[in-house]
C-alpha positions in Angstrom: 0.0 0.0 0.0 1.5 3.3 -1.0 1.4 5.4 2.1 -0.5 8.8 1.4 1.1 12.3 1.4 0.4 14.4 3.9 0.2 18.3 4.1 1.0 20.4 6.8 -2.0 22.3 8.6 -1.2 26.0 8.7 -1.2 25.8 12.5 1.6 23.3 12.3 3.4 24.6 9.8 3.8 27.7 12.2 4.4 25.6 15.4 7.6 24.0 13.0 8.4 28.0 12.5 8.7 29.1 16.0 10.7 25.9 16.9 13.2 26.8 13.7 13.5 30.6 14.7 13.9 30.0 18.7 16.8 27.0 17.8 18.5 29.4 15.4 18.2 32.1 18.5 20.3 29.6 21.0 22.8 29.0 18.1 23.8 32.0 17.7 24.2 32.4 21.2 26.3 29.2 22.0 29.9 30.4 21.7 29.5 32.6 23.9 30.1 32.3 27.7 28.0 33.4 30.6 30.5 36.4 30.7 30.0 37.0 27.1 26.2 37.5 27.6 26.0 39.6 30.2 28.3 42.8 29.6 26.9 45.9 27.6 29.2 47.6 25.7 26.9 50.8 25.1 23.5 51.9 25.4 22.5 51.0 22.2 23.3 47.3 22.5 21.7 45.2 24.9 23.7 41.8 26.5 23.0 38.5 24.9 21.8 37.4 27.9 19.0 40.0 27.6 18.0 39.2 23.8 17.8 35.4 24.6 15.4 36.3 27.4 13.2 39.2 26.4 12.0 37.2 23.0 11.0 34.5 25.4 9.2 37.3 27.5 7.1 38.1 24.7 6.0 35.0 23.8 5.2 34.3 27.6 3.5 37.3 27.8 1.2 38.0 24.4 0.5 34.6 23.8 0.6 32.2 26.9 -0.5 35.0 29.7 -2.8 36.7 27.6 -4.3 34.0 25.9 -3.7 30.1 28.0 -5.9 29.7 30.7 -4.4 29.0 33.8 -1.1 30.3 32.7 1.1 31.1 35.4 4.3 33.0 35.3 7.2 31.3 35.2 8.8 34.1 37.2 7.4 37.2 38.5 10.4 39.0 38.7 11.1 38.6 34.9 8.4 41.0 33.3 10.4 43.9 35.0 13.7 42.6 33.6 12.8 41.7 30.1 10.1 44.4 29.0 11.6 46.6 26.6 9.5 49.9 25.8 6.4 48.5 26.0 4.8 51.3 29.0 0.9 49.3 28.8 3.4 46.5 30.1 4.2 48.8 33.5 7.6 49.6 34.9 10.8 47.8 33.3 14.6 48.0 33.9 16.2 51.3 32.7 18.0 50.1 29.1 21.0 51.4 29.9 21.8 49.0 33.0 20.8 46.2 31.1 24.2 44.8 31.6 23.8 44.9 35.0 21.6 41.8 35.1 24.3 39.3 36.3 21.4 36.7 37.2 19.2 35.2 36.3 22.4 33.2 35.0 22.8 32.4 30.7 22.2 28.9 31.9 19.1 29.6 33.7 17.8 32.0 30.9 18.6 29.2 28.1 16.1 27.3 31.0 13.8 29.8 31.0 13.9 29.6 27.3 12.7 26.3 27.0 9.7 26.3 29.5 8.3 28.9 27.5 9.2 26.8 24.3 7.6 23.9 25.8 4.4 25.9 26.9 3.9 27.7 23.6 3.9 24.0 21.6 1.8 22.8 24.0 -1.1 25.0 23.6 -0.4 25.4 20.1 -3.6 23.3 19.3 -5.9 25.5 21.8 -4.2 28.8 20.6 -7.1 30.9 19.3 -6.1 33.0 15.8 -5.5 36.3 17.7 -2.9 34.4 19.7 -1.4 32.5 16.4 -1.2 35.8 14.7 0.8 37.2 17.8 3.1 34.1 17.3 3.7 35.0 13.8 4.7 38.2 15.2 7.1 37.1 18.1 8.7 34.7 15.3 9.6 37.8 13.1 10.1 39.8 15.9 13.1 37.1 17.4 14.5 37.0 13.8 14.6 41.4 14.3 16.5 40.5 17.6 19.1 37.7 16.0 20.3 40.5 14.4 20.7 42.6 17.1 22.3 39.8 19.0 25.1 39.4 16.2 25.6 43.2 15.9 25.7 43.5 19.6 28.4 40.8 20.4 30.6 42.3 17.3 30.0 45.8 19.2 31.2 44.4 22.5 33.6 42.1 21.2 35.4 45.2 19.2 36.2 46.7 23.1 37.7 43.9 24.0 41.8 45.0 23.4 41.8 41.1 22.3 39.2 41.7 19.7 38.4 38.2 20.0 36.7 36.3 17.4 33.7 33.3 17.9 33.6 32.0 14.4 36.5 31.5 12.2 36.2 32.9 8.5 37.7 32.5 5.2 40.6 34.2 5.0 42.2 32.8 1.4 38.9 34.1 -0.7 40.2 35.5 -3.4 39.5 39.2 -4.3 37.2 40.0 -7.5 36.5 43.8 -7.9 33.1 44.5 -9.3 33.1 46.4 -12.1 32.5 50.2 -12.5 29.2 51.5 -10.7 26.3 51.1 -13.7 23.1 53.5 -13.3 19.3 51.9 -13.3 16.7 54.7 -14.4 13.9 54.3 -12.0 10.2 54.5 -12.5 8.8 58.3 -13.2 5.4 59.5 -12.0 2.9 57.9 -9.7 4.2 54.5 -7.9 2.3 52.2 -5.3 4.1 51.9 -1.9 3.9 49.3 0.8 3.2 45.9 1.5 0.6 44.7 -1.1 1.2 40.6 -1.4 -0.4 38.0 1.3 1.9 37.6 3.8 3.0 39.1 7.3 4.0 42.3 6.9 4.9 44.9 10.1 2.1 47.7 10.3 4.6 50.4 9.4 4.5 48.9 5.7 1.1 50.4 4.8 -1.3 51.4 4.0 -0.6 50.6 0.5 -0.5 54.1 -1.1 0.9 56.4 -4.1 4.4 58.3 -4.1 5.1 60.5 -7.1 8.7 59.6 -8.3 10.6 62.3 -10.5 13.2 61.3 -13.5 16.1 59.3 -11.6 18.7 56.9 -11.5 19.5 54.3 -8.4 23.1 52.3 -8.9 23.4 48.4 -9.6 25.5 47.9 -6.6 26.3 49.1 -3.3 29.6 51.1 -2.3 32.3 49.1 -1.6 35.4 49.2 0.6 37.5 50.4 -1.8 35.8 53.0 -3.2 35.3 54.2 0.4 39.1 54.2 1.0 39.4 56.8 -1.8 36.9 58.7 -0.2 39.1 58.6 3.3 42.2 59.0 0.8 40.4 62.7 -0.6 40.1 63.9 2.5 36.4 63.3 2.8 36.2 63.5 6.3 38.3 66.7 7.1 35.9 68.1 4.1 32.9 70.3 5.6 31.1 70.8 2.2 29.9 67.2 1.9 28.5 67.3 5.6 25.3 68.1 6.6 26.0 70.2 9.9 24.8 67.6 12.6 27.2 65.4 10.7 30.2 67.4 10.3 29.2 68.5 14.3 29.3 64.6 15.0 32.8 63.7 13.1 34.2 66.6 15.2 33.3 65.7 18.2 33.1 62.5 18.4 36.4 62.5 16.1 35.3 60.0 13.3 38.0 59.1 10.3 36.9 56.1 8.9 34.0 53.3 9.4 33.3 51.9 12.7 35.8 48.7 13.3 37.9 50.2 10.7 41.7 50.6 11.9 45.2 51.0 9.6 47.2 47.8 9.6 51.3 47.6 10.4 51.6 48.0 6.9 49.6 51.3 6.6 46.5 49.8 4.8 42.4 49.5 6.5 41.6 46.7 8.7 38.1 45.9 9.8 37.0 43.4 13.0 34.4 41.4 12.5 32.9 38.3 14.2 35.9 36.4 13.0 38.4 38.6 14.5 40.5 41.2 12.6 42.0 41.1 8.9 42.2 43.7 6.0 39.4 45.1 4.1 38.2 43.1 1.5 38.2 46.3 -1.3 35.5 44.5 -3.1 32.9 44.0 -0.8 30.0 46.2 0.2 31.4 49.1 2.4 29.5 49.0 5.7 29.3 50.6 9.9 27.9 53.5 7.9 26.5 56.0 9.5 23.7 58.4 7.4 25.7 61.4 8.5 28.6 59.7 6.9 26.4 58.3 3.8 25.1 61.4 2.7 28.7 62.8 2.7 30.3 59.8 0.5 26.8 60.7 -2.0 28.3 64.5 -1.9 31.8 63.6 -2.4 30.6 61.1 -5.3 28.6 64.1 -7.2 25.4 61.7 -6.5 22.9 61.4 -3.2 21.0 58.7 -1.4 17.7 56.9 -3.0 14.4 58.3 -1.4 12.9 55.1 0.1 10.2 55.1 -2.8 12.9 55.1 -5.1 14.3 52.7 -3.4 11.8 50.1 -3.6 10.2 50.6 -7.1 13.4 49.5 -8.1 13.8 46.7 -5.9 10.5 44.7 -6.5 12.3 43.9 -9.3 14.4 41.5 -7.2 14.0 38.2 -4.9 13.9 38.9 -1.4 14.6 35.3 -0.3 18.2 36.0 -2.2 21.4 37.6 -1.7 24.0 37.0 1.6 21.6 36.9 4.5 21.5 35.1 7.4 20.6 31.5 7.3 22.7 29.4 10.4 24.7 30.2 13.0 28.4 30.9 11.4 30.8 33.4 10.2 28.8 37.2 8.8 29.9 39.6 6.1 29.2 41.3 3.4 30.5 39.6 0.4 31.6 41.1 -3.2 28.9 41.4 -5.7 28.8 38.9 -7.9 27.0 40.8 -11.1 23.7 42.1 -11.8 21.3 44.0 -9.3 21.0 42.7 -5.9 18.8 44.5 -3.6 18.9 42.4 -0.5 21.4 41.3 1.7 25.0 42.1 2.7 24.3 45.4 4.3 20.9 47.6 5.3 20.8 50.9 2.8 20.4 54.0 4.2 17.7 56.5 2.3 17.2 60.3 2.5 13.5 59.3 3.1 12.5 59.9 7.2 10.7 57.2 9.4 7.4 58.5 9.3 4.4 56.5 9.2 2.4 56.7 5.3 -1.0 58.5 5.1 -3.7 56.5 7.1 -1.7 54.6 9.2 -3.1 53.3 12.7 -1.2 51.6 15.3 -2.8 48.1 16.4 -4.8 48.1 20.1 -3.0 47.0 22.8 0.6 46.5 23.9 1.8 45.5 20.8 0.1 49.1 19.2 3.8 50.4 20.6 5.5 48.0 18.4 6.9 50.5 15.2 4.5 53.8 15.6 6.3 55.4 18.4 9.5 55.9 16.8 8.0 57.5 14.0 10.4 60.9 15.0 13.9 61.5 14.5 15.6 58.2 12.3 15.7 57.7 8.9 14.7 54.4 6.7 17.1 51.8 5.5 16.2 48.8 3.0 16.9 45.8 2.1 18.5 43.6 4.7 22.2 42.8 5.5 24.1 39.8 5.9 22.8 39.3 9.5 19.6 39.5 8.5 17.6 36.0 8.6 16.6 34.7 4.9 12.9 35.0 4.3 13.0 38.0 6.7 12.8 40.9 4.3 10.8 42.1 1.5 11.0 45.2 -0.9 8.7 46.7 1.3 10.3 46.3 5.0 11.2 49.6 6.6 14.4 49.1 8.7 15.1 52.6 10.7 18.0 54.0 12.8 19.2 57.3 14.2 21.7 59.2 11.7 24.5 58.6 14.2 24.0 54.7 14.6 26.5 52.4 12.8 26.9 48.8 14.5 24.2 47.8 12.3 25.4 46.1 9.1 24.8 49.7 7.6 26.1 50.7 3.8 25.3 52.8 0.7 23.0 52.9 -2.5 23.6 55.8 -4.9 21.0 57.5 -6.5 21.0 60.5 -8.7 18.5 62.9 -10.4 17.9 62.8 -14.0 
């Protein structure tokens, strides 16, 4: 007897999701030790130990408190630990002394991790849709945090005078320069923006709407490492023409010469550090620990500017957003050389001249989770298109990625664009 296929019901094929994102989570977390997880190197990053935990807190909180009867905590001191910014969710532990959170232990976090692995599966049969849906978000909202995990660690890793590395990478690929920078003309006149397919999508995607795009060009690569050198090499940074005054304010004061991680070598050439320790810039790959200050002054120097992010992603629905060096296991991340033709996603986020501002008719959701994107509509600008730390199947033309103009440990690079 032949035995019969069988296809996944939608509820299981999620429960097999949150089971791949939460292992890929602890993956990316095992070389480090409990020491490792626990230090904060700035403000802006939060400890390992503290991503591994808070993604379990909103899982435990959203979907096993809010909708499992008979749920009880698995520890009533953890909501005031592992809350982020949510203020419907009361009083949490000031950001900023994160690292200060020497126990609960790693090991008893990576417990605390599986009970609430163990719970979620368990009720997954009982789940109503509201609480499925809010699993589909804490799935993508884990894979926003694995990247944060990996750009955190290479932050904190980079003050060590060690610079240690936890993966080893391939240090005998050979160079291949891309060829010069080639000019796509964009789309002219009225364009549809945001998320219009089936699919999750984050609320700051839509509505769906029209942006009027005027005659322009948007390059077939990104900026790489070597064409940044020649920008260093010029002068750029000692050049106040190209700045915008917050950013020429920012290089002086903070006294910035050259990408984050970036460092000369004995022999008087750039350096990077990366997870896999330090070596010399590869001049091929994507330049990246951009800041948008410093973006907008490479697009001055070059005789060019940044893509708006309508320009941005006319262009790049042209592409797949399941392609491209992103993130798919635990293991060695950089952006790689191009290898010809567009690519829109992967290897480093693209900063636009295009603010984080939510697009006519947008709502945030009731509830808690209304805080998710909507209150940080002030002050950052959008970046598209997904780096290599980035999880595959994360991104889409539409995703709006969004920093301050000062930030760079993010896998941050540049997209040229020019008017026409």
């Amino acid at each position: 007897m032949r035995p019969q296929s069988t296809i996944a019901s939608p509820a299981s094929a999620l429960a097999a999701r949150f089971s791949d994102v939460r292992h890929l989570t602890e993956a990316l977390a095992a070389p480090l030790s409990d020491a490792d997880a626990t230090v904060q190197s700035m403000d802006d990053a939060s400890p390992a130990k503290w991503h591994l935990a808070h993604t379990s807190w909103f899982f435990e909180t959203f979907v096993l408190r809010d909708h499992v009867p008979e749920y009880r905590l698995y520890d009533a001191r953890y909501p005031f630990l592992f809350n982020s910014y949510y203020e419907a969710e009361g009083r949490r532990h000031a950001r900023g002394r994160r690292g200060m959170i020497t126990r609960p232990s790693l090991d008893e976090v990576l417990n605390y991790r599986a009970a609430i692995n163990g719970a979620v599966l368990a009720a997954f049969e009982i789940l109503p849709d509201a609480a499925r849906d809010l699993v589909a978000l804490g799935c993508h909202h884990e894979e926003q945090h694995q990247e944060l995990l990996l750009t955190d660690i290479l932050h904190l890793l980079s003050e060590n005078p060690c610079e240690p590395a936890i993966w080893q990478g391939d240090r005998k690929r050979p160079v291949q320069m891309p060829g010069p920078l080639g000019w796509i003309e964009g789309r002219e006149g009225l364009v549809e923006i945001g998320h219009d397919v089936d699919g999750f999508a984050f609320d700051c995607e839509g509505p769906r709407h029209r942006a009027l795009l005027h005659p322009h060009a948007i390059a077939d690569r990104t900026v790489t490492n070597g064409e940044w050198a020649a920008f260093i090499d010029d002068g750029g940074y000692r050049d106040a023409r190209h700045w915008l005054s917050d950013g020429w304010a920012w290089v002086q004061a903070e006294g910035i010469d050259a990408p984050l991680y970036w460092a000369r070598g004995d022999d008087g050439g750039w350096t990077r550090f990366g997870l896999d320790g330090r070596r010399a810039i590869d001049p091929a790959a994507p330049v990246t620990h951009v800041s948008l200050f410093e973006a907008d002054a490479y697009a001055s120097w070059a005789g060019a500017r940044l893509p708006t992010e309508f320009e941005w992603e006319s262009a790049a629905r042209a592409g797949d957003p399941r392609e491209g060096n992103l993130l798919d296991c635990a293991g060695p991340v950089e952006p790689r050389p191009s290898t010809g033709g567009p690519a829109w996603f992967g290897d480093v986020w693209e900063w636009t001249g295009s603010a984080y501002r939510p697009y006519p008719g947008f709502a945030a959701c009731e509830g808690a989770v209304g805080e998710y994107n909507g209150k940080f509509m002030s002050g950052q600008f959008v970046l598209k298109g997904g780096s290599c730390a980035t999880p595959r199947g994360h991104v889409r033309a539409s995703y709006r990625n969004f920093f301050y103009p000062h930030q760079r440990w993010q896998f941050t690079g540049v997209r040229l664009a020019k008017d026409l």
